[in-house]
C-alpha positions as CSV (number, residue, x, y, z in Angstrom):
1,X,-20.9,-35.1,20.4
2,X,-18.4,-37.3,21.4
3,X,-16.0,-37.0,18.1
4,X,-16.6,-33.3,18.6
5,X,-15.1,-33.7,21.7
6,X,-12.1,-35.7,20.4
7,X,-11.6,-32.9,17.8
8,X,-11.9,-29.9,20.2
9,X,-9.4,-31.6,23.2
10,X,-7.0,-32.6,19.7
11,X,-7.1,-29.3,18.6
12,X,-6.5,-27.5,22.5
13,X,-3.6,-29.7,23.7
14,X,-1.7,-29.2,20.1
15,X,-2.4,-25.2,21.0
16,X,-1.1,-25.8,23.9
17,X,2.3,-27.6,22.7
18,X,2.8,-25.0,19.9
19,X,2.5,-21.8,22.1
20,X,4.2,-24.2,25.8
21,X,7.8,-22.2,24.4
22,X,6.3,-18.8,24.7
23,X,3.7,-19.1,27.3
24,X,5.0,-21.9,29.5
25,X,2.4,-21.4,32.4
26,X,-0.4,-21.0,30.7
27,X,0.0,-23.8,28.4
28,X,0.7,-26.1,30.8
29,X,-2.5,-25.2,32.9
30,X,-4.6,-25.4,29.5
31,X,-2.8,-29.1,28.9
32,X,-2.8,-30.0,32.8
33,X,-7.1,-29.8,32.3
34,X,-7.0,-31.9,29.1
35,X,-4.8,-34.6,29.5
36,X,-5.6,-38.3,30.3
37,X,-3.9,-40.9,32.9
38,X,-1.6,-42.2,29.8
39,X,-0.3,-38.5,28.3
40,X,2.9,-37.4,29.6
41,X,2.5,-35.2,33.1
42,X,3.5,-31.7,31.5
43,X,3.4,-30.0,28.6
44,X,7.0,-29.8,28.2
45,X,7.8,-33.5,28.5
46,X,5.7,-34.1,25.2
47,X,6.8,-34.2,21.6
48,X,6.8,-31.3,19.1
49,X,3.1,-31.9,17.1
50,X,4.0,-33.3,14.1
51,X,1.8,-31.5,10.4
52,X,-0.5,-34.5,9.0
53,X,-0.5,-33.7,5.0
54,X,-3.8,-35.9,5.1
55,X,-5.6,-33.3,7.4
56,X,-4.9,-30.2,5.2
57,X,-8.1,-29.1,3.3
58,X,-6.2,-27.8,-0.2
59,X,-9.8,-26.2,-1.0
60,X,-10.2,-24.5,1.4
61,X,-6.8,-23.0,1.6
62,X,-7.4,-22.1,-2.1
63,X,-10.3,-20.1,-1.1
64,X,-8.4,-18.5,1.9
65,X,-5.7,-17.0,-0.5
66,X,-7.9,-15.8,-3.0
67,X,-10.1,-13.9,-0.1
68,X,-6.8,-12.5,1.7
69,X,-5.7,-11.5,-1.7
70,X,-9.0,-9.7,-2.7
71,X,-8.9,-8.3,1.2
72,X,-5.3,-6.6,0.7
73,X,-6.1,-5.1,-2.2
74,X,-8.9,-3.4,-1.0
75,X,-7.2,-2.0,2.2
76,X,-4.4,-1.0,0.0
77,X,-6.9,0.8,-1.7
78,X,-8.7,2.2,2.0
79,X,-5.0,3.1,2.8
80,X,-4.1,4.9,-0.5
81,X,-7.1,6.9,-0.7
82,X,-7.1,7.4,3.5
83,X,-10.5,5.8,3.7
84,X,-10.6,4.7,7.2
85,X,-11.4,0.8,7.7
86,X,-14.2,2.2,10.6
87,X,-16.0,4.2,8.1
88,X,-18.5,1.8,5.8
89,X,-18.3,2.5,2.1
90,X,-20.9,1.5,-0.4
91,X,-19.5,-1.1,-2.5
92,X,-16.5,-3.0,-3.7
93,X,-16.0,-4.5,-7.7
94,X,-14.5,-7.3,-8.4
95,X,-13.2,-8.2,-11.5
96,X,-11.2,-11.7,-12.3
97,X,-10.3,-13.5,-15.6
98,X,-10.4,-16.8,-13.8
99,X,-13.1,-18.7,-13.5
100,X,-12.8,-20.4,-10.5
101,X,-11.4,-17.0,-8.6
102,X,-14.8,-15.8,-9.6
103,X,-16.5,-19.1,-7.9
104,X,-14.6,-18.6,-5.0
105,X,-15.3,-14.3,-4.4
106,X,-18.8,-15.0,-5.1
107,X,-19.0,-17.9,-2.6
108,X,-17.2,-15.1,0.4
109,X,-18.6,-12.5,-1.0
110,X,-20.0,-11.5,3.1
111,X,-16.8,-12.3,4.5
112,X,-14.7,-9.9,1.5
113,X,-17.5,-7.3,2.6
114,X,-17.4,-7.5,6.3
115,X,-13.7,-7.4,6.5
116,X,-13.3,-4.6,4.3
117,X,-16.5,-2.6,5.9
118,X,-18.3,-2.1,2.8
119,X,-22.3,-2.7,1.9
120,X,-22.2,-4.7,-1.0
121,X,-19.9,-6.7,-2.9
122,X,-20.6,-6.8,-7.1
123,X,-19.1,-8.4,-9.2
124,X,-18.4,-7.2,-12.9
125,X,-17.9,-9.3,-16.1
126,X,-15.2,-6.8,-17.8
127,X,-12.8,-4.6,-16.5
128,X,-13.6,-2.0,-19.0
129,X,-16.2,-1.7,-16.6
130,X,-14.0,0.1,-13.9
131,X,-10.9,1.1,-16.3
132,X,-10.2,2.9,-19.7
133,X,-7.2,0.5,-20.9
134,X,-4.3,2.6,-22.4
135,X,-1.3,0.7,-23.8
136,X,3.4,1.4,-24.2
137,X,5.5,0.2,-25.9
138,X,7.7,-1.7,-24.4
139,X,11.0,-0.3,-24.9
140,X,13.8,-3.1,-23.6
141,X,11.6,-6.0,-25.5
142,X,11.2,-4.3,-28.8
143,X,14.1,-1.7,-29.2
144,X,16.8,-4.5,-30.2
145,X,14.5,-6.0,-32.5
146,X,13.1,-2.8,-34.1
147,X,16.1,-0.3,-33.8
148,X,15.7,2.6,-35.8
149,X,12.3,1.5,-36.5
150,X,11.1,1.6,-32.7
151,X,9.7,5.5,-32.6
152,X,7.3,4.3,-35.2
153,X,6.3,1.2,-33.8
154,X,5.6,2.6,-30.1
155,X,3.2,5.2,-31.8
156,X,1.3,2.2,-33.5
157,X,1.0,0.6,-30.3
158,X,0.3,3.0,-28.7
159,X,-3.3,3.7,-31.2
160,X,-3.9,0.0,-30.3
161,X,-7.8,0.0,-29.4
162,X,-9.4,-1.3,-26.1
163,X,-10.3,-4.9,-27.5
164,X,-6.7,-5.3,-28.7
165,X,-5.6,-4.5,-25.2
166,X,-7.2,-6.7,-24.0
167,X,-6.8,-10.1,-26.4
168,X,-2.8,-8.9,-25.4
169,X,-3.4,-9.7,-22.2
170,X,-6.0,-12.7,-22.4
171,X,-2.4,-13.8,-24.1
172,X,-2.6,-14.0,-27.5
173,X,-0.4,-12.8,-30.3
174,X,-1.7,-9.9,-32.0
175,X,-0.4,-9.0,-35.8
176,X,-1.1,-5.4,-36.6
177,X,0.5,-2.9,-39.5
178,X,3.6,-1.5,-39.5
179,X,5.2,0.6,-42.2
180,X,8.2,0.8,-40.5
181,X,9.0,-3.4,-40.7
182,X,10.0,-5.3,-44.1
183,X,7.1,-7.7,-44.0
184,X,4.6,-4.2,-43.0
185,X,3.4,-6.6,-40.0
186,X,4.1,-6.7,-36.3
187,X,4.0,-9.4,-34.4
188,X,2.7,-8.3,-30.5
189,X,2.5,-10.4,-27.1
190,X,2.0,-9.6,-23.6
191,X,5.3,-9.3,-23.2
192,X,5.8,-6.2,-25.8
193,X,3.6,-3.8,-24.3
194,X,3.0,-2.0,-21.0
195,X,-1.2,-2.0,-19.9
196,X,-1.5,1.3,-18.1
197,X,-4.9,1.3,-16.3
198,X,-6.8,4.6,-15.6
199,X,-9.4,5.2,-12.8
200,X,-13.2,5.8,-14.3
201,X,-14.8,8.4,-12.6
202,X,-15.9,7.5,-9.1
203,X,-13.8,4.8,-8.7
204,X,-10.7,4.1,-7.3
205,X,-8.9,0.8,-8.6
206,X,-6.5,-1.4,-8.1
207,X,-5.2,-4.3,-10.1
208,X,-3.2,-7.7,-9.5
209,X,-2.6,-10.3,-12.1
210,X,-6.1,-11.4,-13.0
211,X,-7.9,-9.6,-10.2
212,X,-9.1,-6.0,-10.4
213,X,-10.9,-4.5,-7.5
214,X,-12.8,-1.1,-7.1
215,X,-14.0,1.2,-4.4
216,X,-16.7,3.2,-4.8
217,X,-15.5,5.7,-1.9
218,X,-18.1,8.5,-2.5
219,X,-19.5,8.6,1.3
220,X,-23.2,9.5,1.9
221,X,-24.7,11.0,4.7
222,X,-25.9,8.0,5.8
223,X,-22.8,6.0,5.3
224,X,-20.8,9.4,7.2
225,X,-23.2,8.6,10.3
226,X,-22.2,5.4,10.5
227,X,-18.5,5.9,10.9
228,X,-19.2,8.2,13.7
229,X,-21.4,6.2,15.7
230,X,-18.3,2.9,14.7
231,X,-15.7,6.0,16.1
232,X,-17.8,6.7,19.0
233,X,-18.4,3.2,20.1
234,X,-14.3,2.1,19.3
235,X,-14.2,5.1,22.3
236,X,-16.4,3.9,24.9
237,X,-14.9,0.6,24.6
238,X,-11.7,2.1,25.0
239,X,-13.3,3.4,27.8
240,X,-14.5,0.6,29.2
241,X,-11.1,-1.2,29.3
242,X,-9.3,1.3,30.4
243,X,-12.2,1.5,33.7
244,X,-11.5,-2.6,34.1
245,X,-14.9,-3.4,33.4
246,X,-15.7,-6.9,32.8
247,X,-16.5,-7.7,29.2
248,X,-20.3,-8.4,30.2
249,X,-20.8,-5.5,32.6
250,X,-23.8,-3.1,31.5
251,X,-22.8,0.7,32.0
252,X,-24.4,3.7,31.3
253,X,-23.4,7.2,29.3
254,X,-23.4,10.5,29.3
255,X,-21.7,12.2,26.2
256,X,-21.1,16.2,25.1
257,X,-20.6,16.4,21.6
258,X,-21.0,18.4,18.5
259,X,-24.7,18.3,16.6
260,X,-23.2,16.1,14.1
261,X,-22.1,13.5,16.1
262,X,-25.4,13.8,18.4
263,X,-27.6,13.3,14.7
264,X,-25.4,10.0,13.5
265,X,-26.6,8.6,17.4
266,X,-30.1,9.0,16.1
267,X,-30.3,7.1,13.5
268,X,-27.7,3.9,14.7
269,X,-28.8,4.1,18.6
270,X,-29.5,0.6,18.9
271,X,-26.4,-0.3,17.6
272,X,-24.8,2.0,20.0
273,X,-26.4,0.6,23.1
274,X,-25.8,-2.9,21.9
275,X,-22.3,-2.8,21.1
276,X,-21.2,-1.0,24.0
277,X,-23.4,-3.0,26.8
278,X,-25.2,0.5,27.7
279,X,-28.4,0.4,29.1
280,X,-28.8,4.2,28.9
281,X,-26.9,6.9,26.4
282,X,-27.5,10.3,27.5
283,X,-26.4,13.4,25.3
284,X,-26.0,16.0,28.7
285,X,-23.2,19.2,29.6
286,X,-20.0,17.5,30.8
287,X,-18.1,20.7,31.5
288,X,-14.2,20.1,31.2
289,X,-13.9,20.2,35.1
290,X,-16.2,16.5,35.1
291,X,-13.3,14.6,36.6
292,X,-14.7,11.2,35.2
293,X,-14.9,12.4,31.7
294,X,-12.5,11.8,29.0
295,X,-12.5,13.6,25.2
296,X,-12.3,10.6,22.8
297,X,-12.0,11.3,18.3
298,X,-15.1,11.1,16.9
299,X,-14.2,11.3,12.9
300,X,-12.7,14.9,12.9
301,X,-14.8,15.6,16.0
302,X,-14.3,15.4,19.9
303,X,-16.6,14.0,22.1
304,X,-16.5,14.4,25.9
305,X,-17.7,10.6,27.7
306,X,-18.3,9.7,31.0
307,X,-19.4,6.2,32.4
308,X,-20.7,4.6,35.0
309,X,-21.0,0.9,35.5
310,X,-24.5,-0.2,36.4
């Protein structure tokens, strides 16, 4: 307990050196309660915290970067595709050609899934799995070498099969036919071709380097009940801070909304209550002269809230 301590007070009073230029008062109060008889009398007479190299966990910032990376892509994805981050989807596919990527996904596999709000996280051997591989010619490597010869070549490439494709891209040199050159063979890399990726059905994708990921953004009823009750409660909180309540106060509602939005409250109720501190939720008539009502978006819906603190 007591090296815990030591840790915890270490880590507070270098907060509070880092953040002194910004929030001088605060700082100083949170160093002020921490400091011992020997440490300097105020925040701002100390030295800048100096970076140990020796207390940098490499691993673990490997793991961090391959998580944020897999993250972004699938909110590029939710942004592309205007799949809201409130509403759960069913599943996200991951696809990497390195091996210790793959460790590491698999290992924050409930982190990946909790910060991109979908059910399950799977993981998929091939990318043919999620893509039809098409392949180009590319034009500014080949066209000096080829010159008159280059029409022909790109439609060769461009009849390359999906197993070819892909030893292109694991990086090896590929020799296929070619009428058009003197020795009838052509010599391919990564470099001489273009990998166009198309979408399979049901699937939206997006790729970066060795990492593919997929959404599966087909949204059940189930799933579509969800996101209203996530709406609903992002409201009341709103709600809530906006009345000045305390972050533990219990409060209770009364709502007007449409059938839809009263059927998704069935189903996630406890979550409702829980999330929102509300010892009762009432579905009643709030006419639109209910002075302590406010309409909040529900989905595509409008909901009319009132609370009350208990």
């Amino acid at each position: 307990k007591q090296e815990a301590y030591a840790t915890l007070r270490a880590a507070l009073i270098t907060l509070a050196k880092v953040s002194a230029p910004f929030v001088p008062f605060i700082s100083d109060e949170i160093y002020l309660n921490l400091r011992n008889d020997n440490d300097p009398e105020s925040v701002h007479l100390c030295d800048w915290p100096e970076a140990s190299q020796f207390l940098k966990d490499e691993v673990l910032g490997m793991k961090m970067d391959v998580a944020r990376r897999t993250v972004s892509l699938g909110r590029a994805l939710r942004n592309a595709h205007e799949l809201k981050i409130r509403q759960p989807l069913k599943s996200l596919y991951v696809v990497t050609r390195d091996k210790d990527e793959r460790a590491v996904l698999i290992e924050m596999a409930d982190l990946i899934a909790e910060e991109l709000n979908v059910k399950d996280v799977q993981f998929r051997e091939n990318e043919e799995e999620l893509v039809e591989y098409s392949v180009k010619a590319n034009f500014k490597v080949l066209g000096r070498k080829l010159g008159k010869d280059m029409k022909i070549a790109a439609a060769r490439i461009a009849s390359l099969r999906s197993g070819e494709i892909k030893s292109l891209m694991e990086g090896a040199t590929l020799s296929v036919d070619f009428e058009g050159s003197q020795n009838n063979v052509l010599e391919l890399t990564s470099d001489s071709v273009e990998v166009r990726r198309s979408e399979k059905a049901g699937l939206k994708v997006l790729n970066e380097g060795s990492l593919t990921v997929a959404l599966d953004p087909e949204i059940t009823p189930e799933l579509m009940a969800e996101g209203l009750v996530r709406d609903l409660v992002r409201g009341i909180q709103n709600l809530r801070k906006d009345s000045g309540l305390q972050v533990t106060d219990r409060i209770t509602v009364r709502a007007d909304g449409p059938e839809e939005v009263r059927n998704a409250t069935d189903s996630f109720n406890e979550y409702l209550t829980g999330e929102t501190l509300s010892e009762s939720f009432v579905w009643t008539d709030l006419p639109e002269s209910c002075n302590d009502s406010t309409v909040v978006s529900v989905g595509e819906f409008t909901v009319r809230i009132a609370i009350e603190k208990k």
